[in-house]
C-alpha positions, 0 to 999 in steps of 0.5 A: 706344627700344631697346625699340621697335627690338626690336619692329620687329625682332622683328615683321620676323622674323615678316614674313620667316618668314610669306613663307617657309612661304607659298613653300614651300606654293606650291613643293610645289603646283607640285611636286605639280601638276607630278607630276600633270601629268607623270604624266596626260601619261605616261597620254595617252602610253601610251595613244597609243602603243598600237597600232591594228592588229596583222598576222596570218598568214593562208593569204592571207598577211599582214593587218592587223586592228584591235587591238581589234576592237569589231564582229566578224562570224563564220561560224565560231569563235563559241564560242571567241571567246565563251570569250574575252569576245569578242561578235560583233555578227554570226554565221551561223544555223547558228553560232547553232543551237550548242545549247552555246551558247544562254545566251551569244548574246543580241543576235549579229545572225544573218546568215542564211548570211553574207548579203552585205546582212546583213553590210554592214549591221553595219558590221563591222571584223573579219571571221572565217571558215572558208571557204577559197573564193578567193572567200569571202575576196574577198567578205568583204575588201570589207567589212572586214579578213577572216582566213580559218582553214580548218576542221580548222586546229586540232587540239584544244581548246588550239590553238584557243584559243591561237591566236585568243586570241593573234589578238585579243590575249586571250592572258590570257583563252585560259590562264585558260579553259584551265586551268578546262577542264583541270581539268573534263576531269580531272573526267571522266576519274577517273569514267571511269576508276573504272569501265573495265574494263582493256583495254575499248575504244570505237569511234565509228561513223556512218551518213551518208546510205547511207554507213557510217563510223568515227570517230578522235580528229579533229573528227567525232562526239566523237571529240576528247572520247572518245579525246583528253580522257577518253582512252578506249582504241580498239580496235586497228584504228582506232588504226592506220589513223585515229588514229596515221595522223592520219585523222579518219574513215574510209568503210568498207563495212557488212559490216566494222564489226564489225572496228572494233567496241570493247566500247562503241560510239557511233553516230550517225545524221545526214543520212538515215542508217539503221541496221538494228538487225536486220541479222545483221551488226549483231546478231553484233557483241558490244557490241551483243549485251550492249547496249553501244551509244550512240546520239548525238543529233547537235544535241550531237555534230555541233560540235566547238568546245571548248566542245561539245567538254567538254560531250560529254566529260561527256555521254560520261562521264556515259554510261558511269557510268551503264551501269556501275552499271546492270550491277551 
C-alpha cells in the first residue's frame, strides 16, 4: 500500500514538473513574440516618422520639396545629381548633349527646351532649374515644387555638390564622390607639375563671334580646371584684374591679347568666332612663335559641371605632358 502511495506520488510530481516546462516554453514564446512585435512596431514607426518633405532655401525663398524626390526634372544640374545616384526622368536636350556624360543618361526623357506639354507629361514631383526669369519659376511651380539655382551660384566643383547633395538629402554620396575626385585631380596635378618649368604660365583665351576674351579660373572654357584644380600659374595680368577681382571673363580688344598672353595658351573658338593665325599681332605672341598653343574643342570645354570639370582638368594635363616630351 505504501508502495502504491509513492507511485501516485511520484507519477504526480512528474505531472506537476511537465506542467511546468510546458508554461515556461509558452511564456518564452510570448516573450520572444512580444519582442518581435515590439521591435516590427518600433520599424513601421520609425518609418512614419521620417519626413516627407524638407524646406529649401531658394532666391524665392522658402520651398518645400519632397524628401525623396522620385520623378525630378531638370534644366540643369544633371551631371551633378547623377554623381549623386539621382536619375532624372526628365532634362533638356542641351543638357543631354553633355558629351561626359553619354554612358550615365539611358532612359532621361529629353524635354526638348523645357517644353511645357513635355514636362507635364513626366508628372514631375521635383523640378530644378537654373533660369532666374520670374517667370521661369511661375511656369514650372505650376507643375510641381520648383528650386531655382541660378547659374554662376557655385563657384567650384565642391560648392556644388555639397550643396545639392544636402538638398536632396545625399550628403553621403556628395563627400564619397568628393573625395574620388579629389584624389583624381592630385593625380593630374603631380604630372603637371613634373613637367612645368618654375615660373611658366597659362592663359585662356576665346574668340566669340567677332569679340575677343580672356578667361579666369570661373566657369568659362576650363578655366575651373586649369587655374583652381591643376593649379597652373596665370600670367600676372589676368591674376590681377579676373581672378583676384573675382572676374570670371573679361571682353578685351584683339590688339591687347598678347599682354594676357602666358607661355602656353588655351584658345577656344565658339559661336562664328575666328581667329586669324596669320595676323602680325597673333604671329608676334611668343607662345605662339614656339607653338605653345592649344586649341580647345568646345563640345568638351563649354560645360563646367564637376564632372566635365575633371574630365578637362586630364585633357589639360594630358596636353601638357604630352607637349613637354615632345620638346625633348
Amino acid at each position: 500500500m505504501v508502495k502504491n502511495r509513492s507511485h501516485r506520488v511520484f507519477y504526480l510530481v512528474l505531472v506537476m514538473l511537465a506542467v511546468m516546462i510546458a508554461g515556461c516554453g509558452n511564456a518564452s514564446g510570448q516573450i520572444s513574440e512580444n519582442k518581435k512585435g515590439s521591435a516590427a512596431v518600433k520599424n513601421d514607426k520609425a518609418e512614419s516618422e521620417l519626413p516627407e518633405t524638407r524646406i529649401v532655401k531658394t532666391i524665392h525663398g522658402d520651398i518645400e520639396i519632397p524628401a525623396n524626390a522620385k520623378r525630378i526634372v531638370v534644366d540643369s544640374y544633371l551631371p551633378t545629381l547623377l554623381i549623386l545616384g539621382e536619375k532624372p526622368v526628365g532634362a533638356t536636350k542641351t543638357d543631354l548633349e553633355n558629351v561626359h556624360i553619354q554612358d550615365l543618361i539611358t532612359d532621361i526623357e529629353s524635354t526638348g527646351e523645357s517644353a511645357v506639354e513635355t514636362i507635364l507629361s513626366l508628372n514631375p514631383d521635383l523640378i530644378i532649374s537654373a533660369d532666374a526669369e520670374k517667370s521661369t519659376f511661375e511656369k514650372f511651380s505650376k507643375m510641381a515644387p520648383t528650386v531655382i539655382i541660378p547659374y554662376e551660384t557655385y563657384s567650384d566643383a565642391y560648392e556644388e555638390v555639397r550643396a545639392i547633395g544636402e538638398m536632396l538629402g545625399k550628403e553621403k554620396e556628395a563627400e564619397e564622390w568628393l573625395t574620388t575626385f579629389d584624389e583624381k585631380i592630385q593625380q593630374q596635378r603631380d604630372k603637371v607639375k613634373a613637367v612645368m618649368g618654375e615660373g611658366e604660365t597659362v592663359s585662356i583665351f576665346g574668340a566669340f563671334g567677332k569679340d575677343s576674351y580672356i578667361y579666369g579660373d570661373g566657369i568659362y572654357r576650363g578655366g575651373q580646371a586649369i587655374y583652381k584644380h591643376l593649379q597652373l600659374t596665370p600670367p600676372e595680368r589676368i591674376k590681377t584684374e579676373l581672378i583676384d577681382a573675382g572676374e570670371t571673363y573679361k571682353q578685351v580688344s584683339f590688339e591687347v591679347l598678347t599682354d594676357y598672353a602666358g607661355d602656353y595658351i588655351f584658345f577656344d573658338q565658339s559661336h562664328g568666332g575666328t581667329l586669324d593665325k596669320e595676323d602680325p599681332v597673333w604671329e608676334s605672341v611668343e607662345a605662339v612663335k614656339k607653338n605653345n598653343v592649344f586649341y580647345l574643342d568646345g563640345k568638351r570645354f563649354w560645360p563646367y559641371d564637376p564632372i566635365a570639370v575633371l574630365a578637362q582638368a586630364e585633357e589639360v594635363a594630358d596636353m601638357l605632358v604630352a607637349k613637354k616630351q615632345n620638346e625633348k
